[in-house]
KEKE-3310 file (N, C-alpha, C; in steps of 0.2 Angstrom, whole numbers, plus 5000, padded with zeros to 4 digits):
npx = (4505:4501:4495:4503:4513:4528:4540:4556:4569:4572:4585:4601:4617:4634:4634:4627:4611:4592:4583:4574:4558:4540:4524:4512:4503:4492:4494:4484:4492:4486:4489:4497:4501:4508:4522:4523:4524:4518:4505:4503:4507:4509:4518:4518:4532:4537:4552:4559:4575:4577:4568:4559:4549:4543:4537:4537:4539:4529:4536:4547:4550:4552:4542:4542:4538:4522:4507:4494)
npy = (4945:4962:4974:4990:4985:4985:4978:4965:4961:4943:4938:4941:4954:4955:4952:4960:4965:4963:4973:4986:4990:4996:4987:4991:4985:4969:4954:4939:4927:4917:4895:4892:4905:4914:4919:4911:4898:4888:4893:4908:4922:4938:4952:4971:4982:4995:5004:5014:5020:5018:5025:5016:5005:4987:4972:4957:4941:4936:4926:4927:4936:4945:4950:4965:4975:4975:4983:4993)
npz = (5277:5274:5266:5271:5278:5284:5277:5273:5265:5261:5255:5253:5251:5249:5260:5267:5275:5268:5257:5262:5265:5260:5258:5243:5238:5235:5227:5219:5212:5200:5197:5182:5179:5165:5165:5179:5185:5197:5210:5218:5230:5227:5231:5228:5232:5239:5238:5249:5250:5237:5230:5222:5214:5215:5211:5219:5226:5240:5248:5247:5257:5273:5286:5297:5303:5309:5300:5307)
capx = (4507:4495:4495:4506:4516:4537:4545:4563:4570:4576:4592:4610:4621:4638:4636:4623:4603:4590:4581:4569:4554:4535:4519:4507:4498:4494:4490:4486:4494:4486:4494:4501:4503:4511:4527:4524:4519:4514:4500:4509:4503:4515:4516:4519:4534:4541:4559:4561:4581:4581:4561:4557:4544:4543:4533:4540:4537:4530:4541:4556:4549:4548:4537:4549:4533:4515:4501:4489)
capy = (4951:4965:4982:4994:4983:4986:4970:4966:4955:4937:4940:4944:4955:4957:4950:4964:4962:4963:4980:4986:4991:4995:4985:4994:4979:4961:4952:4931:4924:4909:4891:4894:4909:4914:4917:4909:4888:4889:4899:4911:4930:4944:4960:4977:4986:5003:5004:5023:5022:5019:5027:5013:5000:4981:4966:4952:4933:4937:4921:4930:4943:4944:4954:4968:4979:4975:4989:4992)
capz = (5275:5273:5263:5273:5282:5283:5276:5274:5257:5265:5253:5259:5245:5251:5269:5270:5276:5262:5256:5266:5259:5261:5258:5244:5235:5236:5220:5221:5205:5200:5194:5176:5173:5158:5167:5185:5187:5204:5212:5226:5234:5225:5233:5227:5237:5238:5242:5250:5249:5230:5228:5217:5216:5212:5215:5224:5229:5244:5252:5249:5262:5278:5290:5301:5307:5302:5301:5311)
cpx = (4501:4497:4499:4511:4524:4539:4553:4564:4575:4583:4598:4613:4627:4638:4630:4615:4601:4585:4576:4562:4543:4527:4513:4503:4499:4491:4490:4487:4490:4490:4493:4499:4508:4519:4530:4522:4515:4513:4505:4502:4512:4511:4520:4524:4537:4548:4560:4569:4581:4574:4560:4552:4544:4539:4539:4535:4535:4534:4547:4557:4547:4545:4541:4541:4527:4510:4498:4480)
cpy = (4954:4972:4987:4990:4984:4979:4972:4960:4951:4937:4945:4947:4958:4958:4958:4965:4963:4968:4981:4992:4993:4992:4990:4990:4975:4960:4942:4930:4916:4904:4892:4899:4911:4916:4915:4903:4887:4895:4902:4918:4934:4950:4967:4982:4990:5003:5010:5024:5023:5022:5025:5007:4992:4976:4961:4947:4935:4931:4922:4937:4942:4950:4960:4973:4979:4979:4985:4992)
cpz = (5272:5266:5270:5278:5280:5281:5274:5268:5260:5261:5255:5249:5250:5259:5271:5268:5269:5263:5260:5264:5262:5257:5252:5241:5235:5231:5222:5212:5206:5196:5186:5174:5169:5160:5176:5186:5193:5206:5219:5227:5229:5229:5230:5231:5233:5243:5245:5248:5241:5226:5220:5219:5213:5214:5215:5226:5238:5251:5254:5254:5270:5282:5297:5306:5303:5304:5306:5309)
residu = (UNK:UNK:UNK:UNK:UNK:UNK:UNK:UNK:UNK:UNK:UNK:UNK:UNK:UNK:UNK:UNK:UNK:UNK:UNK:UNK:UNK:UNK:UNK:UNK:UNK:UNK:UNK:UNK:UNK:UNK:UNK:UNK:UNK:UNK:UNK:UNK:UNK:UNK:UNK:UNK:UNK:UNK:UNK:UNK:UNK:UNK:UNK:UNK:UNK:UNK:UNK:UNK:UNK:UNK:UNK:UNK:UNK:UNK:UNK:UNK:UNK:UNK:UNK:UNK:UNK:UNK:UNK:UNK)
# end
């Protein structure tokens, strides 16, 4: 997962896919921080339908179209 790549949120609400979202920053979290035990990648996305932004596990992401 890069910076501008289109991802998709591997969660189902109501039998229906998960939001779809794009890529503006990648952060590595290291192990303990103050609210995360294990080291992961968090990414920074922008939702266009609800034009709002959030960081996210990127595990719980998957990759729908990646930059070029």
């Amino acid at each position: 997962m890069k910076v501008g790549d289109v991802v998709q949120s591997t969660f189902r609400f109501k039998g229906r896919d998960g939001a779809l979202g794009i890529v503006l920053a990648i952060k590595e979290v290291p192990a303990g921080a103050h609210w995360r035990r294990k080291a992961g990648v968090l990414a920074r996305v922008f939702y266009p339908k609800t034009q709002k932004t959030g960081w996210v596990n990127s595990n719980d992401m998957r990759i729908i179209s990646a930059s070029r």
